[in-house]
C-alpha positions in Angstrom: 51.4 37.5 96.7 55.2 37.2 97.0 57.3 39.1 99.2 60.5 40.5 97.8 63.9 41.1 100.2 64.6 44.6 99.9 68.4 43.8 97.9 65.3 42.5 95.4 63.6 45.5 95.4 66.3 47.8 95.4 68.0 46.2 91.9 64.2 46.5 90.4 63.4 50.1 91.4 67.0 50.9 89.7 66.2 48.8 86.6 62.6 50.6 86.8 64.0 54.0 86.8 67.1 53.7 84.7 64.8 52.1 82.0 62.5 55.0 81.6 64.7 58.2 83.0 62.3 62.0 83.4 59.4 59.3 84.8 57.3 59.6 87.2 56.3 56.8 89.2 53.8 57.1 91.7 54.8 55.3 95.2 51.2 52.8 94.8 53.5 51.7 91.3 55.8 50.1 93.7 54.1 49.1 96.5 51.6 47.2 94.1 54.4 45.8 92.1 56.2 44.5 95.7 52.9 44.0 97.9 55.0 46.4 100.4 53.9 49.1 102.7 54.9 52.4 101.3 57.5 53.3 104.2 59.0 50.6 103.1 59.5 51.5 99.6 60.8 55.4 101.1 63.6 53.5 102.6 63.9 51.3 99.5 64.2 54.6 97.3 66.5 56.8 99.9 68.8 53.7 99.8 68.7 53.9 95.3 69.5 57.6 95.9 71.9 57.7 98.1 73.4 54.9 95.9 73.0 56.6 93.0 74.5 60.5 94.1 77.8 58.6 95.5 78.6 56.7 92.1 77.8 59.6 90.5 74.9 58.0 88.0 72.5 60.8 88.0 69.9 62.1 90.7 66.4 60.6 92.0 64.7 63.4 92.4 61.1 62.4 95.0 58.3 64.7 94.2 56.0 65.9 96.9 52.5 66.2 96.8 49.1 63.8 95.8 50.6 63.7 92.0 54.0 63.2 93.2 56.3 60.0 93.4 59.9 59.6 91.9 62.0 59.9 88.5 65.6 59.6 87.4 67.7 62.2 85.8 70.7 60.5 84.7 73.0 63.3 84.4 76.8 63.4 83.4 79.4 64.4 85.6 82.0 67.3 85.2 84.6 65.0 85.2 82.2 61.7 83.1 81.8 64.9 80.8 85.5 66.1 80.3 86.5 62.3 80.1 84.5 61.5 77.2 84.6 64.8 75.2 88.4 64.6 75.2 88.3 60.9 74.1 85.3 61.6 71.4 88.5 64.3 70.4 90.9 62.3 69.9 89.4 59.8 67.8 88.0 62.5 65.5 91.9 64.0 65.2 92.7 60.9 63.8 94.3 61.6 59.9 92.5 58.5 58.8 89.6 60.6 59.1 90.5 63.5 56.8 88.1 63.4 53.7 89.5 65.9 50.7 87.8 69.3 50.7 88.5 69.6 54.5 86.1 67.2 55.5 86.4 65.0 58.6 84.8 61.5 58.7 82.5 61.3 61.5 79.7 58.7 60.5 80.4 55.8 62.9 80.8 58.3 65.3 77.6 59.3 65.5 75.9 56.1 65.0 77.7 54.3 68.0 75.0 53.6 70.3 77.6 53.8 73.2 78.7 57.7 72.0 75.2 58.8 71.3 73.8 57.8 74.4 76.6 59.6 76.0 75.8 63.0 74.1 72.2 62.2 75.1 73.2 62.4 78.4 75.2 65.5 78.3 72.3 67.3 76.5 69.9 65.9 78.7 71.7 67.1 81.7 71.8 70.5 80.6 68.5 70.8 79.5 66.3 68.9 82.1 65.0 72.0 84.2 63.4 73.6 80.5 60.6 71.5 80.9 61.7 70.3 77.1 58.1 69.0 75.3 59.8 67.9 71.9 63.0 67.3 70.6 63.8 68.6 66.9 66.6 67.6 65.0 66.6 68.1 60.8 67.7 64.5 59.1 70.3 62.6 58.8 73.2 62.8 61.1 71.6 64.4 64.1 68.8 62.0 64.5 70.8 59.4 66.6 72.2 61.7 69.4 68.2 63.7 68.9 66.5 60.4 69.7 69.0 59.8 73.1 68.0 62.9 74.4 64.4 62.5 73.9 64.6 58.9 75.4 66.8 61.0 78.2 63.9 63.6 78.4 61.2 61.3 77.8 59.4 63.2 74.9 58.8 62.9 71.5 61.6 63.1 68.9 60.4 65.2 65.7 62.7 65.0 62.6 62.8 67.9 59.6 63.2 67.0 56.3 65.0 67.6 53.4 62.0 66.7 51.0 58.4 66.3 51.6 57.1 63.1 52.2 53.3 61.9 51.1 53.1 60.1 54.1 53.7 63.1 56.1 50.2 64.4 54.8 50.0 68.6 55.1 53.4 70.2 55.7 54.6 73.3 56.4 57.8 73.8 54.2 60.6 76.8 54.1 63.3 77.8 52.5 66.9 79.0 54.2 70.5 80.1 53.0 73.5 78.5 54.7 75.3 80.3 56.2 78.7 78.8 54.5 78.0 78.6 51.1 75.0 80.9 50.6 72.7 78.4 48.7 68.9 78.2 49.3 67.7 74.8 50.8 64.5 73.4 51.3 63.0 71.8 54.8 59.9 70.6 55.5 57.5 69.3 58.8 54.0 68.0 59.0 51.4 70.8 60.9 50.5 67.8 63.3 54.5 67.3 64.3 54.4 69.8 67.2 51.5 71.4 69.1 51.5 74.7 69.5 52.8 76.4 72.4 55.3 73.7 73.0 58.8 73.9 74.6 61.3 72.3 71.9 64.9 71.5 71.9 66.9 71.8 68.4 69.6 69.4 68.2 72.2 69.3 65.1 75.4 67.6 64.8 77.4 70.2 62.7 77.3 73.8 62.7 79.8 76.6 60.4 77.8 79.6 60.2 74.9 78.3 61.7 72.2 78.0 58.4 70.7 75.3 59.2 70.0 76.0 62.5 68.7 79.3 61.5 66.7 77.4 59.8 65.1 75.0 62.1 64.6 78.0 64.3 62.3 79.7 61.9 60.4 76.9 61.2 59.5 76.2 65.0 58.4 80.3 64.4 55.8 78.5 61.5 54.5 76.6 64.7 54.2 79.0 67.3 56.4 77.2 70.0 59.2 78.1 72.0 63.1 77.4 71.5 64.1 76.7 74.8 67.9 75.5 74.2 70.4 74.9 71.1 72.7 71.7 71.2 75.0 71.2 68.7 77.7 67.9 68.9 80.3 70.4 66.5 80.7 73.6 65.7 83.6 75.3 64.2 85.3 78.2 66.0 85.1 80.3 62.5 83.2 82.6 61.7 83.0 83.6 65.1 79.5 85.5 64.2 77.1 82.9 63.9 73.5 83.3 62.4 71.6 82.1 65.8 72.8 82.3 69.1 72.6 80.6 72.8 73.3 77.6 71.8 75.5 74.8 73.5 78.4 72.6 71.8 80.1 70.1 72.7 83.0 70.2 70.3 84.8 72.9 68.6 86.6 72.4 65.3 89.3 75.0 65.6 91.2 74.1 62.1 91.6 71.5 59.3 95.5 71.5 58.3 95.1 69.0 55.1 98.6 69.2 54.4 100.0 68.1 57.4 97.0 65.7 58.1 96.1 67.2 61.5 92.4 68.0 62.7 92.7 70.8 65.8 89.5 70.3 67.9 88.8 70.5 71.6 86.0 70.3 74.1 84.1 73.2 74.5 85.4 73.9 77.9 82.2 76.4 79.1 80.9 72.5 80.0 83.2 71.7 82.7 
């Protein structure tokens, strides 16, 4: 079989990792894949992590133990974090992105694969040690970011929806008030989505009063699993009172002055 030089080995064990982050792979993984002894693949993996800690990519965390081996937790720095949020800021204060009715344009936004990934990151980073087993967004908007964090956690991405779906066979549906402008809305999840007794992780890209999210939360009631963490990408600083609480944004929309075609919003400073 062929023998690799350990530069070899090194750039495949960080392509391994990087490509499946919250993994565990078992040390015979790599000493199969590189016909190596497994002290040689510690000293391959301290080198990755060691490499990985001083550019500031993440972690490699090594687990102990028969059922042990290694994973990567690509987590965001405080300073990767305040970089990005006050970029992601100013291109949402843009006036080109004022929309009449005090409405900011933010579609391409979160559909870049480049920005998502980021807010992946940052929610991944903050929820790794919850021992997440789904992530649950409601469609449309949130499902990018929601299906980067899941990659991030490695688990499955579930989706509420607006309508039911036949193809979604028996589902559980409720109904919730918005917590802006009071109307009832309908949501809806097929019963074999989520197990029950699972850990879940609600992700949403907008919150005023906090409806919606009210919302999702009762529904994961409907399945008997736990809320362990609340990420929103925006929520507005008014009304201070929401209708759920510990939760974690990224961005707060302090005021829309249409007039004077200015957008106040800032990074939710609690992050860094």
């Amino acid at each position: 079989m062929k023998k690799f030089k350990r530069n070899e080995r090194i750039g495949a064990i960080m392509k391994i990792l990087s490509d499946k982050p919250n993994h565990i792979f078992t040390y015979n993984y790599f000493t199969e894949m590189f016909n190596a002894a497994k002290s040689t693949i510690s000293e391959d993996i301290m080198i990755v992590k060691k490499l990985v800690e001083k550019l500031e990519f993440g972690e490699i965390e090594t687990i102990p133990g028969a059922a042990g081996g290694v994973r990567y937790l690509p987590k965001a720095s405080k300073l990767q974090l305040k970089e990005f949020l006050h970029n992601t800021c100013k291109k949402l204060s843009s006036p080109e992105r004022l929309i009449p009715g005090g409405f900011i344009y933010m579609t391409d936004i979160l559909y870049s694969p480049e920005i998502v990934t980021n807010i992946g990151k940052i929610f991944a980073t903050k929820f790794f040690d919850k021992e997440v087993d789904y992530v649950v967004t409601v469609e449309t908007k949130g499902i990018p970011m929601a299906l980067m964090t899941a990659k991030l956690l490695e688990v499955p991405l579930v989706i509420i929806r607006r309508n039911n779906r036949v193809t979604e066979g028996s589902t559980v549906s409720i109904n919730y008030v918005t917590g802006s402008t009071k109307k009832i809305q309908t949501m809806s999840l097929s019963r074999r989505a989520i197990k029950e007794g699972s850990k879940v992780l609600l992700i949403d890209d907008f919150m005023k009063a906090g409806g919606t999210a009210k919302g999702m939360n009762d529904m994961m009631k409907e399945f008997n699993v736990d809320v362990v963490g609340i990420g929103i990408f925006i929520t507005t600083k008014e009304p201070a009172e929401k209708l759920i609480d510990n939760y974690i944004p990224l961005l707060i929309l302090k005021g829309i002055d249409e007039e004077n075609k200015k957008v106040y919003i800032e990074p939710n400073k609690e992050l860094f």
